[in-house]
Every structure is written in C-alpha cells, then in structure tokens.
N, C-alpha and C positions, 0 to 999 in steps of 0.2 A: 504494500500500500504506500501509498503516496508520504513522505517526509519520515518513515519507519527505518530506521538503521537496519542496513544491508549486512554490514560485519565492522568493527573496532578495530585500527589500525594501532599497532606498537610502536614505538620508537626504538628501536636497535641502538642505531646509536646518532649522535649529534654531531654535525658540522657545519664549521664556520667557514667562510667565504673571506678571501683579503678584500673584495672589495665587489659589483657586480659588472663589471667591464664584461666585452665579449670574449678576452683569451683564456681559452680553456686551461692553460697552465696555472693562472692567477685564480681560477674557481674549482680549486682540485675538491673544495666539497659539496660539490653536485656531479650527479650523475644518473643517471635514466631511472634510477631505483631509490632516488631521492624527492621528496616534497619539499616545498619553500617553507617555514614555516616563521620565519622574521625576515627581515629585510635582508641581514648576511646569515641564516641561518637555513641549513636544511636537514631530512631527517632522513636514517635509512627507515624505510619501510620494511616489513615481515610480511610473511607471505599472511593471506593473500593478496595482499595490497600490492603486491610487486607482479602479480600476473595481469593485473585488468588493464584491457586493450582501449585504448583511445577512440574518441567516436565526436564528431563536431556537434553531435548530437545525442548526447549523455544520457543515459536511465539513472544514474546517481552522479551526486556530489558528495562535496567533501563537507565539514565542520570540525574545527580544532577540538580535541578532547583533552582530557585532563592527564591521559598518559604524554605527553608530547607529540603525538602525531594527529588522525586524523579519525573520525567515524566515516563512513559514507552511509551515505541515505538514499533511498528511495526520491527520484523525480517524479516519476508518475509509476503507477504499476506495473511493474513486472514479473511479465509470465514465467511458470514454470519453466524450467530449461532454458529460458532466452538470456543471453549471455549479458554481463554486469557488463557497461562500459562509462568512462569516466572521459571529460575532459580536461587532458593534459594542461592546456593554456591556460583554464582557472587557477594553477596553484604556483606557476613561476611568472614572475616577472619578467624574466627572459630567457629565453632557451637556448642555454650554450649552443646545444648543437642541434639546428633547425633543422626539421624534415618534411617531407612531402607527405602530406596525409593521402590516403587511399580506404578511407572511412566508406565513401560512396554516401554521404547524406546528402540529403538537396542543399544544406546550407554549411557543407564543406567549405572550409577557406583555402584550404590548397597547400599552404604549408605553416607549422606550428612554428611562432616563435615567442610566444608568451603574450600573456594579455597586457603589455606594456604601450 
C-alpha cells in the first residue's frame, strides 16, 4: 500500500566526501552502493538496498531512518512479484559517474546525474 515501508535500510558503514566536485579521486566515498545522506556524507547500504534497480519512474522512495540510512516506502501499490524500483537521482546531488538510463519509462531522462 501506498506510503507503507517496503524494507529498512542499515548503514554498514559511513563516508565522508573531501568535498562534492566531479573527480572521482577526491569523492573516494561514494560509490554505486552508496546513499547521500549529508551534504559530504554517504552510506554503505546492506542488502537489500544495494540490489534495487533504478526506474525514472519509482514504486518506492527513500526516508532517512534512525539507523543512518534509509526506509523505502511504498509510492503507490505494488503488486505481488513486481519488482521494487527506486530512483537513483532522488538521493545524490550529483552522480560521480553519470549513466545512461535504459528504465524504458515515458518520462525517462536519459541519463542520471543527480537531482542537482
């Protein structure tokens, strides 16, 4: 159902960012299996937060939780077996390493580089 938490995200562990420029040397703590969760701060995620595939057009989001990471919740109902998808752009400011989305939604943007 609609705003019902999906699954409880953990925080593994915590990293800080030198700063949010785009060279990936200088933001050695982010990486594809990372959330933003401060301005220089990101988290590793546990599974299953580290499996759910990106979609321009999301069945859950995120909300910050009291472990340091994240819950996801429920957007609108979804059906049994229809797979969880998140979008990526909601949780970084910018996405070190931009890629071409291949979501196939109508209102695909084409390539992910944060909601900056």
């Amino acid at each position: 159902a609609r705003g019902r938490r999906v699954f409880r995200g953990v925080a593994l562990e915590t990293r800080r960012d030198n700063d949010l420029s785009d060279d990936k040397e200088e933001n050695n703590g982010r990486d594809s299996h990372t959330v933003q969760t401060d301005w220089n701060t990101h988290v590793l995620m546990d599974l299953p937060a580290v499996l759910v595939n990106h979609s321009c057009q999301a069945n859950v989001g995120i909300q910050e939780n009291k472990f340091g990471a994240y819950d996801f919740f429920a957007l609108r109902d979804i059906s049994n077996g229809e797979e969880v998808l998140w979008d990526y752009e909601t949780s970084e400011y910018t996405i070190v390493s931009q890629f071409a989305c291949s979501c196939g939604a109508p209102n695909c943007r084409g390539v992910l580089k944060g909601y900056q």
